[in-house]
Structure formats: C-alpha cells, structure tokens
C-alpha positions in Angstrom: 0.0 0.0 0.0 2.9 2.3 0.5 4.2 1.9 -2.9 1.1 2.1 -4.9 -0.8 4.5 -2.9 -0.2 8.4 -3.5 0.4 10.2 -0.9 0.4 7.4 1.8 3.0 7.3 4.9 4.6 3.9 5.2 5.4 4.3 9.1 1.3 5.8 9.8 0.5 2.5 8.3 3.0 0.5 10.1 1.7 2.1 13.4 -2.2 1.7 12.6 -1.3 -1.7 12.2 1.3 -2.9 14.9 0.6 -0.5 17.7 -2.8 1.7 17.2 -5.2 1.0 20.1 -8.1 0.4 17.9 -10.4 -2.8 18.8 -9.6 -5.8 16.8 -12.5 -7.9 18.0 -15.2 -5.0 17.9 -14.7 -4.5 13.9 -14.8 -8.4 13.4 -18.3 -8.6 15.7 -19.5 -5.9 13.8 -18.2 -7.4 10.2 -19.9 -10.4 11.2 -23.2 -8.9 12.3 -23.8 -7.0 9.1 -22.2 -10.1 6.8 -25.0 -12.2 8.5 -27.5 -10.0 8.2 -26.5 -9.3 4.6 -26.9 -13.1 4.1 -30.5 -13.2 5.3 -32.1 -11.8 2.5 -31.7 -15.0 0.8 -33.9 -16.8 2.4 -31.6 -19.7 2.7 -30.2 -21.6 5.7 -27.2 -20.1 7.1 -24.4 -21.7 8.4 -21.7 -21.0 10.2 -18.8 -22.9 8.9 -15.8 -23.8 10.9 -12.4 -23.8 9.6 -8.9 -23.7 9.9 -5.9 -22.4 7.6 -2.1 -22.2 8.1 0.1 -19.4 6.5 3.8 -20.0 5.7 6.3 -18.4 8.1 10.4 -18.2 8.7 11.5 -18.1 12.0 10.7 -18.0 15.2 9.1 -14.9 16.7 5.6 -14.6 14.8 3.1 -15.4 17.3 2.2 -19.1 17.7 4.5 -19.9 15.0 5.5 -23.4 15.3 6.3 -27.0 13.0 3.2 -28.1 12.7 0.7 -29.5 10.0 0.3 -27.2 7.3 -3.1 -27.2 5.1 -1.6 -25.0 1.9 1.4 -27.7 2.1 -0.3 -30.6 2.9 2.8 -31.3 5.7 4.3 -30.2 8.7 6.4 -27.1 7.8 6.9 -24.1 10.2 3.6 -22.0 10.1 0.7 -20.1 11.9 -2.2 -21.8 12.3 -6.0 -20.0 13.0 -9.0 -21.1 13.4 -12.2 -19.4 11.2 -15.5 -19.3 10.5 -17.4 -17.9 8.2 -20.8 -17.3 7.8 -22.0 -18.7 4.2 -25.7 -19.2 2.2 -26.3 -20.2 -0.9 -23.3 -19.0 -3.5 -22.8 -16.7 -0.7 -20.4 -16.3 1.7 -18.1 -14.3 4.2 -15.3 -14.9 7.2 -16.8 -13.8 10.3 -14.7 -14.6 12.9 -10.8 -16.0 13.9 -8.6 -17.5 16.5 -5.2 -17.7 16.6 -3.8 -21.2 17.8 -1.6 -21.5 20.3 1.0 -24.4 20.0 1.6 -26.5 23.6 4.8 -24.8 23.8 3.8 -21.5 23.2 1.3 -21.9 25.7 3.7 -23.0 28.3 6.5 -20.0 27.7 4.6 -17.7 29.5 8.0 -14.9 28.9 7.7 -16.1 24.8 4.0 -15.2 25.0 4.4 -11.8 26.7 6.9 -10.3 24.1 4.7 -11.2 21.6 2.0 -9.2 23.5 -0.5 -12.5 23.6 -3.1 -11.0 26.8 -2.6 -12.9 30.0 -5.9 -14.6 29.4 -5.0 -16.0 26.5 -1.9 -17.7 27.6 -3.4 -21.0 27.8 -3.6 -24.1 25.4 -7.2 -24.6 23.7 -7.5 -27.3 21.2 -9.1 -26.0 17.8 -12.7 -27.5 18.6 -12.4 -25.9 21.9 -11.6 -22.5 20.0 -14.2 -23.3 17.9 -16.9 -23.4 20.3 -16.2 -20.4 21.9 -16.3 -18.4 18.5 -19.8 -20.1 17.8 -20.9 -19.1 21.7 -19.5 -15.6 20.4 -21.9 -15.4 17.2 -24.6 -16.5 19.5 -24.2 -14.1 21.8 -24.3 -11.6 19.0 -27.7 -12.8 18.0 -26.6 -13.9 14.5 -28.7 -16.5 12.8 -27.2 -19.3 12.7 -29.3 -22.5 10.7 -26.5 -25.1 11.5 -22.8 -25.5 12.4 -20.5 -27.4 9.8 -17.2 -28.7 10.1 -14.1 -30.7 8.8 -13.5 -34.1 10.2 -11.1 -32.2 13.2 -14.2 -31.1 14.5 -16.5 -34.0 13.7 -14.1 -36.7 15.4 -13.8 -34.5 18.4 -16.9 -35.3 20.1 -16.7 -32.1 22.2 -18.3 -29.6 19.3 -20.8 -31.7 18.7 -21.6 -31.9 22.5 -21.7 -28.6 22.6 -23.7 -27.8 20.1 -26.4 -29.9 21.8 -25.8 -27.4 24.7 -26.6 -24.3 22.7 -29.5 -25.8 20.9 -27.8 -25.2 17.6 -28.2 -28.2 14.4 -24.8 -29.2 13.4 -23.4 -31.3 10.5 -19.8 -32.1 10.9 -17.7 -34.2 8.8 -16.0 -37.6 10.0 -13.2 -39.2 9.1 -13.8 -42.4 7.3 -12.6 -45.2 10.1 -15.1 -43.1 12.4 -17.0 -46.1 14.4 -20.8 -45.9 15.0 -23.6 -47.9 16.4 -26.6 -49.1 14.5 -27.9 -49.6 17.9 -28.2 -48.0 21.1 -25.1 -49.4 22.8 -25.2 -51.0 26.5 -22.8 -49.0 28.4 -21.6 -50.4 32.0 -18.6 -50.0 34.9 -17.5 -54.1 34.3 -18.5 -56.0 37.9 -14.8 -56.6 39.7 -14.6 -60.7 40.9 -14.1 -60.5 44.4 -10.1 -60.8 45.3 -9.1 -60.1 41.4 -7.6 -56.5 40.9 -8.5 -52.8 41.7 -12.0 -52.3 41.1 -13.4 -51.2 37.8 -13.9 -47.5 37.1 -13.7 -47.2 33.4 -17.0 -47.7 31.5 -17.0 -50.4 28.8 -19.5 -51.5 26.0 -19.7 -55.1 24.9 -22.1 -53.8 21.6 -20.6 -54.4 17.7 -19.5 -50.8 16.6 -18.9 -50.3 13.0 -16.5 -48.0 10.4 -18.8 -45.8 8.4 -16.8 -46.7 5.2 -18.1 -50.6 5.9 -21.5 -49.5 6.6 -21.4 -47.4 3.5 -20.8 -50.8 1.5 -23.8 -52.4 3.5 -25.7 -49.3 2.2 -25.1 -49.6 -1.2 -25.7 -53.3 -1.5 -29.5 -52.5 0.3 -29.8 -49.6 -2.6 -31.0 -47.0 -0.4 -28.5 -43.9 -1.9 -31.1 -41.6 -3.6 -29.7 -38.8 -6.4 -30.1 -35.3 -5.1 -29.3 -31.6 -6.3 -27.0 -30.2 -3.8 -26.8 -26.6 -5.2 -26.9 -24.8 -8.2 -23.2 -24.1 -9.7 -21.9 -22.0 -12.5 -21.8 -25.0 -15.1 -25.1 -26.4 -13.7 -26.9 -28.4 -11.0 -24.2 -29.9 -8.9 -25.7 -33.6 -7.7 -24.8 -36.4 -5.4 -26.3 -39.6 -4.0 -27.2 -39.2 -0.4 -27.9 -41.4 2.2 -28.8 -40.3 5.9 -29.7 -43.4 8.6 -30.1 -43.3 12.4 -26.6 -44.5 14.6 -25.6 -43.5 18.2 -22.0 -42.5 18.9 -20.0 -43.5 22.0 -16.5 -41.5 23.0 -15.5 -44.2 24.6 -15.7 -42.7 28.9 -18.8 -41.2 29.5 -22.2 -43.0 30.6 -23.8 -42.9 28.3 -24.2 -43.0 24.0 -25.8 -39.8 21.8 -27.9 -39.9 18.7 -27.1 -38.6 15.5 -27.9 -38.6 12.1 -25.5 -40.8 9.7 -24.6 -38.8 6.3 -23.2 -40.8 3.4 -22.5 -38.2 0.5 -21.1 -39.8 -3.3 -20.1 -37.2 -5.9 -18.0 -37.6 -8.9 -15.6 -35.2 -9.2 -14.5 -33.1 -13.1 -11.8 -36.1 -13.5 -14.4 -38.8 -13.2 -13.5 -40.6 -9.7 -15.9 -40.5 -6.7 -15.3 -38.4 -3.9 -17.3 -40.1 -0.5 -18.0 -37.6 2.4 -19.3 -38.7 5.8 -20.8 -36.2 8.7 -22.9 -36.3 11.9 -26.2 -34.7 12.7 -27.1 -34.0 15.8 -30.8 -33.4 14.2 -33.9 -35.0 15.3 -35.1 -37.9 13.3 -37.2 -36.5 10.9 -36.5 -32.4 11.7 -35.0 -32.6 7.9 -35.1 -34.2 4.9 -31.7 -36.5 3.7 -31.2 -33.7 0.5 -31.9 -30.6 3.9 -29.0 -32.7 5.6 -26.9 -33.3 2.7 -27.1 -29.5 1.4 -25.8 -28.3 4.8 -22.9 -30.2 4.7 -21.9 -29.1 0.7 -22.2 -25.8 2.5 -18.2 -26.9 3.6 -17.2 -25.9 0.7 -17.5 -22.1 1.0 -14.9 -22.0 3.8 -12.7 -22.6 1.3 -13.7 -20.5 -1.2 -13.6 -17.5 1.5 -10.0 -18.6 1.9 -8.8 -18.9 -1.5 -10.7 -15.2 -2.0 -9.0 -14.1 1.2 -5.3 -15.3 0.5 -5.2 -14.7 -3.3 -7.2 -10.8 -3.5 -7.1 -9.8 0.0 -3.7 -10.9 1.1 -4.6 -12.5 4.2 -1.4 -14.4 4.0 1.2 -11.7 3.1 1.6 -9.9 6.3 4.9 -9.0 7.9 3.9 -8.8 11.4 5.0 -10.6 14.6 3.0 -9.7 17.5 -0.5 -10.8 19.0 -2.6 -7.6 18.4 -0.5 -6.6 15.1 -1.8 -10.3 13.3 -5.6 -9.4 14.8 -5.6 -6.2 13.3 -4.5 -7.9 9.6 -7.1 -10.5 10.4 -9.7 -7.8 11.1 -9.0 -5.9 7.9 -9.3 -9.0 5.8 -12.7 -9.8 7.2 -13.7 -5.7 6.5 -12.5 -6.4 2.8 -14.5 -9.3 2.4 -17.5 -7.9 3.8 -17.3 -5.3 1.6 -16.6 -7.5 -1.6 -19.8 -9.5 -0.3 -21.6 -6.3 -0.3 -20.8 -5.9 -4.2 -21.4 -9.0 -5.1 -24.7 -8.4 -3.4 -25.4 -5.0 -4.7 -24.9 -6.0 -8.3 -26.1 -9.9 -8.3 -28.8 -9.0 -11.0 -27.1 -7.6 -13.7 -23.3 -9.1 -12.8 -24.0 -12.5 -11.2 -20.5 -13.8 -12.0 -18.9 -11.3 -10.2 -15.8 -12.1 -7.9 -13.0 -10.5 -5.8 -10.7 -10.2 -8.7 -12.9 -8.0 -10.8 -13.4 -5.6 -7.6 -9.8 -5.5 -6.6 -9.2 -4.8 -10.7 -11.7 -1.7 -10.4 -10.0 -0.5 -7.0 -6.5 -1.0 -8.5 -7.1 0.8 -11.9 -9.7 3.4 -11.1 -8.8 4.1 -7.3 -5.1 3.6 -7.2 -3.3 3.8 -10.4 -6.1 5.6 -12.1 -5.0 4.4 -15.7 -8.2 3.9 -16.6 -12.4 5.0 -15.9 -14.4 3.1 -14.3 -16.9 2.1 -17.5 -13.6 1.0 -19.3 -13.1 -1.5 -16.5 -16.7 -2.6 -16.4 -16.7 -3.3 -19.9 -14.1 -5.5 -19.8 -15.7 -7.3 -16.5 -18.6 -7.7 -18.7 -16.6 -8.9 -21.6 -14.9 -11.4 -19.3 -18.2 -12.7 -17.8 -19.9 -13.2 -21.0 -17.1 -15.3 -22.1 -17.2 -17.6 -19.3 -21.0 -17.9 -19.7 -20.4 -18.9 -23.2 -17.6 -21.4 -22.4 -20.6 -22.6 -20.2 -23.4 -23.5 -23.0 -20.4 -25.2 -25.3 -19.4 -27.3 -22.6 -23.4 -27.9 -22.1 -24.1 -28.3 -25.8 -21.3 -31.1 -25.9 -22.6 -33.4 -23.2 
C-alpha cells in the first residue's frame, strides 16, 4: 500500500497496524453482524462454517508460530495456524470470525508469550474445537442467525463440538473421518463388575455392543440400494448432484455413561476427473426435523470456507503480512474480514445484472480506477462484462457437448 498509494506514509500505516489501540474484535463482531445480516435476505439456511488455515512463516518470533501440520502444504512445515469461521448461504459467503492457535509450547512459555503481546488470558492451550466453540458461543451471543454448524473431520471426530452444540440448541453437521465407528444400535454402556479378590476395582466404563467404520456400513448401504440422487446446489456449469444417504446411529466416546444420537450422512459425488469423492458427517438433528437432501445441502455448505480462503489469500492478502506480535496479526485479520465484507456487499449489490462477479474483478476496479487511475471506471466494467460473457459462453459449449 505504501508503494502504490499516492500520498500514503509507510510508518502511519505501520503504526495503525502494529501498535494503534483500535479494537480488533469490535470491527470483526461488527463485520460479522452485518455479513449475517446481509446473508438473510436470501432466504436460505445459514451456516456457520468452521475452519482452519495455516500461512507459511520463517522463523521463530511470529506469534504461535510453530512445526506443525500445514493445510496450503499438505505437511508439517513451520507456520501459523487460525482457526475461522465464516458465515456462508447459498453462492454466498463471508469470514466472520478467527482464532489464533496456540502451539503447547507457546502456551507454556509464558516470557515467549508476553513479548509477543499474547493477553494474559490468553496464555493458555485450547484445542481448535475448543476455539471453535467459543467463536460459535460468540456469534450466539451476538444474536446472528445461525441455521446449523458445519465442520471438517477435526471437528467431527472430536466429540466435544458436537456436544456442545447440543448445549446451545444449535443443528450441526460435521464431517467424520472415514474409520469413524458408530452404532446401528443403542449401545449397553456399564462399569464391568470386579470378581471379588481379582484386581482394583473397575472405574472405566466399557460396552460389549458391535461398533462399525462408516466406510463398511457405507458398502452395507449400497448393496440394500437405499442412496437416492439429489441436487446439492446450483453451480456456475449447472446443477451440482450427489447420491445421499442419511440413517439413524448412536455414537459413543469411549468414557462417558452414556451414548448420543445422531444422524448418519453418506455423500457420493463424482468429481470433473471422473473418480468419486465419499464424504461422511454427523447430525445432531432429530429424526425426521429434515429431509436426507436438507442434511446433505448443509454439509456441501463446507465448501464455502474454502472459497472465502482462496478469496482471502489470493485478493485480499490475508497471507502476506509481515507482522510478529498478537494484536499486530488481529488487526490484519480484522482488515481481511472488513475487505470481504465489503466484496460481499458488491457481489450483493450488483447480483442482477453481474451474477459472475468475484474479488478479482473488484480488486481490478479498485486497483485501476482508485489507485493507479490508468483507466475509468466504465472501461473496467466493460471489460468485466466482456470477461463474464465469455465464461458464460464457455458454459453452454461445454453444455451443448454433453
């Protein structure tokens, strides 16, 4: 911004960024209550999607920087790691909120945390579903509507969401991993008897009931023919469909006294290179409260999270910052969000006569009518136009083909 912007002062924005006292969290609360309130007038569930994205760093000073797994790698590789969540309906979506992720040994160098300005109350390991819940408790509290809760498999396979979810009276539909074991029936759960004079006595509950993978009963499924086709949403090259299968199972986490009900979700696509792509989540819904296509159409929902991050990283820069400190990386993350909110609000604003618009073709009019000003603002339209009517066209060839 300092090189392209006329007339801008490199240390002003330096300051406003690293040291300024301004309120990180009140401009995300208040990004996320009009981004959700923007999202209503579709008349479509909303959901509040949960997340988490890494971003590439060297050294060792940026705040929670530590080896660990990296998503945009696909290893471990020495990175900050955050926890999101974005709000998303329909084609529409928008981060909302974030949480920085403290690495075990961050969390217990108290001296380590302090120079990098993390608050005292902060200073405390929290696994990601933990920091999850407490950003959905936070959209709660700001009376967003919230239709359901999705997830990855992190957050799925960690029973605690879930549990909490049921807590706060909220529907959730979070993914599982595909060795995640369930019970087609309710599971006897008992503290085995101890035989008088053999060993300490038993404290650990134990369940003698058949569990099963959800990949096995997924084969069970298909043999029984019970996957019906279903439109999942409407994309830019058509109705995107899958076949969809949603049965009654109970869960157990292996300690507590007793098992939960949930709602089984089998999802089959087939991807642009031909090969089938199997998703599995839990419900906590009621039997019945929604239909399988309701079910499966919250979970497709997923894939919005990512495209707010690809929007974020590659437009927005959410990635390129070169800060180390605790409030200087919740400022970025709070400017991101405002950037967003604001491309949502295009996107919104001009849905009827540009429906393909995106983040690149607002950062283009920005960059060449705001900041360079090489060219007027109906120049750059027309070529958004032009662009737009070309990928529409690419659209009915590839239609008229198949």
């Amino acid at each position: 911004m300092g090189e392209s912007v006329k007339d801008s002062d490199y240390n002003a924005l330096q300051h406003f960024i690293t040291q300024a006292p301004w309120d990180y969290r009140a401009v995300m609360n208040q990004v996320s209550q009009e981004t959700n309130t923007l999202l209503q007038t579709e008349n479509t569930p909303i959901g509040l999607i949960i997340d988490e994205s890494s971003h590439e760093k060297k050294g060792d000073k940026s705040v929670g920087v530590a080896k660990q797994y990296c998503g945009s790698k696909g290893k471990i590789e020495n990175c900050q790691v955050a926890v999101y969540a974005a709000y998303s309906t329909g084609n529409y979506y928008g981060l909302s909120d974030c949480a920085l992720f403290l690495p075990k040994a961050w969390a217990e160098d108290k001296k380590r945390c302090e120079k990098a300005g993390v608050p005292t109350d902060k200073i405390v390991y929290k696994s990601k579903p933990q920091l999850a819940l407490e950003m959905v408790k936070r959209q709660v509290e700001l009376g967003n509507q919230i239709d359901f809760v999705g997830g990855d498999g992190l957050y799925g396979n960690d029973y605690s969401l879930m549990n909490g979810l049921d807590e706060l009276g909220l529907t959730g539909v979070l993914d599982v991993h595909q060795d995640q074991y369930v019970y087609l029936e309710e599971p006897i759960i008992t503290i085995p008897e101890t035989k008088e004079g053999r060993g300490r006595t038993a404290t650990k509950y134990k369940t003698t009931s058949a569990a099963i993978e959800v990949r096995e009963l997924k084969k069970q499924l298909a043999l029984k023919n019970v996957f019906e086709e279903i439109v999942i949403r409407q994309g830019t090259k058509g109705p995107i469909k899958s076949k969809v299968a949603v049965i009654n199972i109970y869960t157990w986490d292996g300690h507590s006294a007793g098992s939960k009900q949930r709602q089984l979700l089998i999802r089959i696509s087939e991807t642009a290179n031909g090969h089938k792509e199997i998703k599995y989540a839990l419900s906590n819904a009621k039997p019945g409260q929604y239909t399988s296509a309701q079910i499966a159409q919250m979970q497709a929902q997923r894939y919005f999270v990512e495209r707010a991050f690809q929007e974020s990283k590659t437009d927005i820069g959410m990635s390129e910052y070169q800060v180390r400190g605790w409030k200087a990386w919740h400022h970025h993350m709070a400017m991101c969000m405002m950037a967003q909110a604001y491309i949502l609000t295009e996107k919104k604003g001009h849905e009827q006569e540009m429906p393909l618009l995106s983040a690149y073709d607002i950062r283009q009019v920005i960059m060449q009518t705001f900041i360079r000003k090489d060219k007027e603002y109906e120049e750059v339209e027309a070529q958004i136009k032009y662009r737009h009517t070309q990928r529409h066209n690419d659209f009915l060839r590839k239609n008229d083909k198949t």
